[in-house]
Every structure is written in C-alpha cells, then in structure tokens.
PASEBA-1860 file (N, C-alpha, C; in nm, 3 decimals):
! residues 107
1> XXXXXXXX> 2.251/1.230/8.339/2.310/1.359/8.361/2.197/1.462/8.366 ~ 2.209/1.567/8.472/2.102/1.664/8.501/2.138/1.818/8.427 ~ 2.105/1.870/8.348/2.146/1.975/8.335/2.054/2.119/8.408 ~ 1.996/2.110/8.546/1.937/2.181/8.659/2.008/2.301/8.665 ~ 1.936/2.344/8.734/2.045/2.496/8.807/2.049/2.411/8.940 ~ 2.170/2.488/9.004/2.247/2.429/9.086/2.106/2.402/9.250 ~ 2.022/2.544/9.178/1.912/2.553/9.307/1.835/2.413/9.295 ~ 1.790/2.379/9.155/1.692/2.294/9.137/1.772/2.164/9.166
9> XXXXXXXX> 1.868/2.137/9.093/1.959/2.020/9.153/1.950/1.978/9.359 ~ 1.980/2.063/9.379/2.051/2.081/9.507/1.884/2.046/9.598 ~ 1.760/2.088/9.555/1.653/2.060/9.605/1.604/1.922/9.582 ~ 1.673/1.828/9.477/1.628/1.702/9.482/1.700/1.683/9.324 ~ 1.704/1.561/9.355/1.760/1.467/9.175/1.751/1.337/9.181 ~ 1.768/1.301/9.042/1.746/1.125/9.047/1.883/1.085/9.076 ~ 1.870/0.959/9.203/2.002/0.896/9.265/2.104/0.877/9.195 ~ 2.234/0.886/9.226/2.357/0.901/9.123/2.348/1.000/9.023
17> XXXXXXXX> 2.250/1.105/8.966/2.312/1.201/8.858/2.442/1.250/8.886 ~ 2.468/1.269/8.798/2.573/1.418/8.780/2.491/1.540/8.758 ~ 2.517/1.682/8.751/2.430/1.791/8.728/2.582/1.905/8.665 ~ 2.543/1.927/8.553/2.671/1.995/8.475/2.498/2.129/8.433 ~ 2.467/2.214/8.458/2.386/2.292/8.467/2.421/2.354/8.308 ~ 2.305/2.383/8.242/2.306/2.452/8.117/2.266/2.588/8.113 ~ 2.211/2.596/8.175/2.175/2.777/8.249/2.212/2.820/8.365 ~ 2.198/2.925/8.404/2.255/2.976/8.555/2.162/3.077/8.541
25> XXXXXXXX> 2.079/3.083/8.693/1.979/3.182/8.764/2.045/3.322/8.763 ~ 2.033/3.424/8.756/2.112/3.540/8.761/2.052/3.668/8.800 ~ 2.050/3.735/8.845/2.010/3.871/8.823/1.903/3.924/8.725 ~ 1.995/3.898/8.640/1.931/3.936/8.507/1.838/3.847/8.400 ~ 1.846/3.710/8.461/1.730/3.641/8.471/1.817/3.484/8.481 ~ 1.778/3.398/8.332/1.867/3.281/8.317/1.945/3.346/8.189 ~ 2.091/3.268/8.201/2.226/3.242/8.083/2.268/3.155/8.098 ~ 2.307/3.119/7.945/2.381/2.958/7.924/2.521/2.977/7.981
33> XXXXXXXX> 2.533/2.851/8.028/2.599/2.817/8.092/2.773/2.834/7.969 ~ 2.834/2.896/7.938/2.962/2.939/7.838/3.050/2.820/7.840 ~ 3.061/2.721/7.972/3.150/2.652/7.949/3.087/2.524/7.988 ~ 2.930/2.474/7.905/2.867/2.334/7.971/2.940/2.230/7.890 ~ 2.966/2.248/7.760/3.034/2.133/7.675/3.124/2.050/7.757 ~ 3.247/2.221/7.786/3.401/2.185/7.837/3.325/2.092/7.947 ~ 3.243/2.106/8.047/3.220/2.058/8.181/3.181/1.880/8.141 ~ 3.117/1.857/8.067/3.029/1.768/8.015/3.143/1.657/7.979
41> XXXXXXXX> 3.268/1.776/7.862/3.351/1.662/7.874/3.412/1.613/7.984 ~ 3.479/1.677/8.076/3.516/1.633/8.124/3.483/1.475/8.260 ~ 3.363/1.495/8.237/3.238/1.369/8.266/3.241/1.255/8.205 ~ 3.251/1.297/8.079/3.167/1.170/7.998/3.264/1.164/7.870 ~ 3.243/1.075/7.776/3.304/1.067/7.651/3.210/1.094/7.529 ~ 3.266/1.094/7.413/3.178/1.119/7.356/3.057/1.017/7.296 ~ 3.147/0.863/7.307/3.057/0.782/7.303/2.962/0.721/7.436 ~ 2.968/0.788/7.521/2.896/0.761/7.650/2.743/0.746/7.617
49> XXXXXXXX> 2.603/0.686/7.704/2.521/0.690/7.669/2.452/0.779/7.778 ~ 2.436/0.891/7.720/2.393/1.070/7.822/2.221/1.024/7.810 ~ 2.150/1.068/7.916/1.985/1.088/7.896/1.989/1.211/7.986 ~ 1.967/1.287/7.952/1.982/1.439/8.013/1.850/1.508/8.061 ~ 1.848/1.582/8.159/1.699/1.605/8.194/1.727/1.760/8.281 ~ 1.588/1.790/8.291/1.577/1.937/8.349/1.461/1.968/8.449 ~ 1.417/2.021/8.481/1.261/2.045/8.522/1.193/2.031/8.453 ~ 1.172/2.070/8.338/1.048/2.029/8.223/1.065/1.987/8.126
57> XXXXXXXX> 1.168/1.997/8.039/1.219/1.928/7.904/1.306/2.052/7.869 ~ 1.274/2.154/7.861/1.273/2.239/7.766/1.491/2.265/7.736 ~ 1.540/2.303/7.844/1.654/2.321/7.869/1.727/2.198/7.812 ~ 1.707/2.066/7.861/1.764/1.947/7.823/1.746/1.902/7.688 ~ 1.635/1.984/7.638/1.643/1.936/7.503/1.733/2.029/7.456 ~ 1.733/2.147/7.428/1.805/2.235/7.388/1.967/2.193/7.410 ~ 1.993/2.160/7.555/2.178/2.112/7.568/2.164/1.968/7.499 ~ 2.086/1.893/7.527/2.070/1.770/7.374/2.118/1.786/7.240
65> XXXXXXXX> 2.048/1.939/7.202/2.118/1.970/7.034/2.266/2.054/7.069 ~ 2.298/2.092/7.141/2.444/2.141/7.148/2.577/2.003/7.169 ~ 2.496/1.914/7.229/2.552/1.791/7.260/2.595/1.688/7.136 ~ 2.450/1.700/7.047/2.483/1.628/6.953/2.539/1.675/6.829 ~ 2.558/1.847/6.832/2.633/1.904/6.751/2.802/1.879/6.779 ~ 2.822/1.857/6.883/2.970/1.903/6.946/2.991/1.701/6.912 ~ 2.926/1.658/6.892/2.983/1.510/6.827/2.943/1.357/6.951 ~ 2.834/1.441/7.062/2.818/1.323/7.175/2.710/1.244/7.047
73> XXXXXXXX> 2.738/1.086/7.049/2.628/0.982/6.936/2.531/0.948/7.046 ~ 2.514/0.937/7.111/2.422/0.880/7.201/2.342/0.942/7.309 ~ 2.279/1.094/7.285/2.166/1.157/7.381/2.095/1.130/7.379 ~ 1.979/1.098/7.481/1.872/1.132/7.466/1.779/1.217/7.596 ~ 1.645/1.297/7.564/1.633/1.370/7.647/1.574/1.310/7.743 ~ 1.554/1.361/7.827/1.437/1.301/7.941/1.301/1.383/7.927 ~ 1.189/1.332/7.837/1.100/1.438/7.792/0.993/1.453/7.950 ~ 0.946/1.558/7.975/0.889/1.604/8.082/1.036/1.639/8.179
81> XXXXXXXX> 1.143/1.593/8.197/1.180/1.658/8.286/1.180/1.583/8.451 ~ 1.245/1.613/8.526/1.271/1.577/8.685/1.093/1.582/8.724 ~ 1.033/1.725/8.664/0.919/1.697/8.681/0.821/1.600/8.656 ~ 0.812/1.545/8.583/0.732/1.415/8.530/0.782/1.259/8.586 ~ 0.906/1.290/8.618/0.982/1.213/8.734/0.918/1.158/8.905 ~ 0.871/1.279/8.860/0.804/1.288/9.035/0.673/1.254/9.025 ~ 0.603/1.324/8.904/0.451/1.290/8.883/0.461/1.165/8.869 ~ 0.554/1.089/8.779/0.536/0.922/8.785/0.497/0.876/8.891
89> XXXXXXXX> 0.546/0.942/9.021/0.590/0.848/9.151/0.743/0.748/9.177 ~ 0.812/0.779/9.005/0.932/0.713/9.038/1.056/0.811/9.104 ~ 1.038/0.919/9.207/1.130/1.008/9.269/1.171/0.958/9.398 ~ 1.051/0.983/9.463/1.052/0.920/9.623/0.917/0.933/9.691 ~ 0.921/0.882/9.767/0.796/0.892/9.863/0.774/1.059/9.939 ~ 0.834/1.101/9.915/0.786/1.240/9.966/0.670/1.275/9.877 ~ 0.595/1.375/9.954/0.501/1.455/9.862/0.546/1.510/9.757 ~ 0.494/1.563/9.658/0.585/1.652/9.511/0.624/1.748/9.510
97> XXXXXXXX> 0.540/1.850/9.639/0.596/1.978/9.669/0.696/1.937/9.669 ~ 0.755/1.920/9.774/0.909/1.900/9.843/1.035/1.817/9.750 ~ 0.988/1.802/9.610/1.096/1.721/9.532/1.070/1.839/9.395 ~ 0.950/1.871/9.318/0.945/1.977/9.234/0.996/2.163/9.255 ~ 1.021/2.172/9.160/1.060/2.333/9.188/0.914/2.393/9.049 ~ 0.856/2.465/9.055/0.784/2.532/8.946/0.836/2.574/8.918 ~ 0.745/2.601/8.752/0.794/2.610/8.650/0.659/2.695/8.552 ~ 0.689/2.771/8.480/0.549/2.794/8.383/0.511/2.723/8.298
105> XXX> 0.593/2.605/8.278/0.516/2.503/8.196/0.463/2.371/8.308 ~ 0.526/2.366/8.395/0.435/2.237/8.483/0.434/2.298/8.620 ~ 0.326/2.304/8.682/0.286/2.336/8.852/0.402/2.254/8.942
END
C-alpha cells in the first residue's frame, strides 16, 4: 500500500499498489489526509499484512504509527521510500528521473 499524493502516485508506483494518500498537496502546502484510516479500511483488514511506503520514508512511517494505533498488527514501513525503490533498480528500466519525484530529503 502507497500512501503518495495522488501527483506522486500517478507519476509512477510499484505494480499492483493501492495508494490511499496520507497527505494532500494544497495551497497552503501539505494536510493529512482526515479520512486515511476510514479509506485504508475499507482496503484492507485489520489483520492484513500492510508494507506502506512514500517517497522517502518519512510520511509512511508516520501513517505506520496511526495504523498501528487504530489496531492494524501487521505494518511495516518501506524505509527509504518509492525512492530507494528506484535507486535499487528494482522500479523499472527507465531512467530515475522519470520514476522519482524530489524531495528535500533524497534528489
């Protein structure tokens, strides 16, 4: 499960995610997403096994601890993010431009 903004999703993801977004791009900058739980359930159960990821960690860890407060047993994050995804080389054969979105923690 991806928790992206719909921009970063929509520019590339790992095959089959889902993307239930934990922030939203705005105007006024990023806000949590008010109804990611409700969305999440309706996805998954609570005993499902979630590995949740973002562009860099930071977001996915954070909906990780809302996740495992609200009673999901089985998160874990995807540390680095979609980004480190790509640096692996396990994304796709495209160049990284064209699959990464920046970020101030990874180029």
């Amino acid at each position: 499960m991806f928790n992206r903004s719909v921009e970063e999703f929509n520019k590339s993801h790992i095959d089959n995610a889902l993307n239930v977004p934990y922030m939203f791009i705005t105007e006024e900058g990023r806000v949590k997403n008010p109804d990611f739980l409700t969305q999440v359930a309706a996805i998954s159960e609570k005993e499902d096994h979630l590995v949740v990821g973002c562009n860099s960690g930071g977001r996915s860890f954070r909906a990780c601890v809302d996740l495992l407060n609200a009673g999901y047993k089985h998160v874990t994050n995807m540390g680095g993010g979609y980004s480190a995804w790509v640096d692996s080389g396990l994304a796709s054969d495209k160049p990284p431009e064209e699959l990464k979105t920046a970020c101030k923690f990874r180029p």
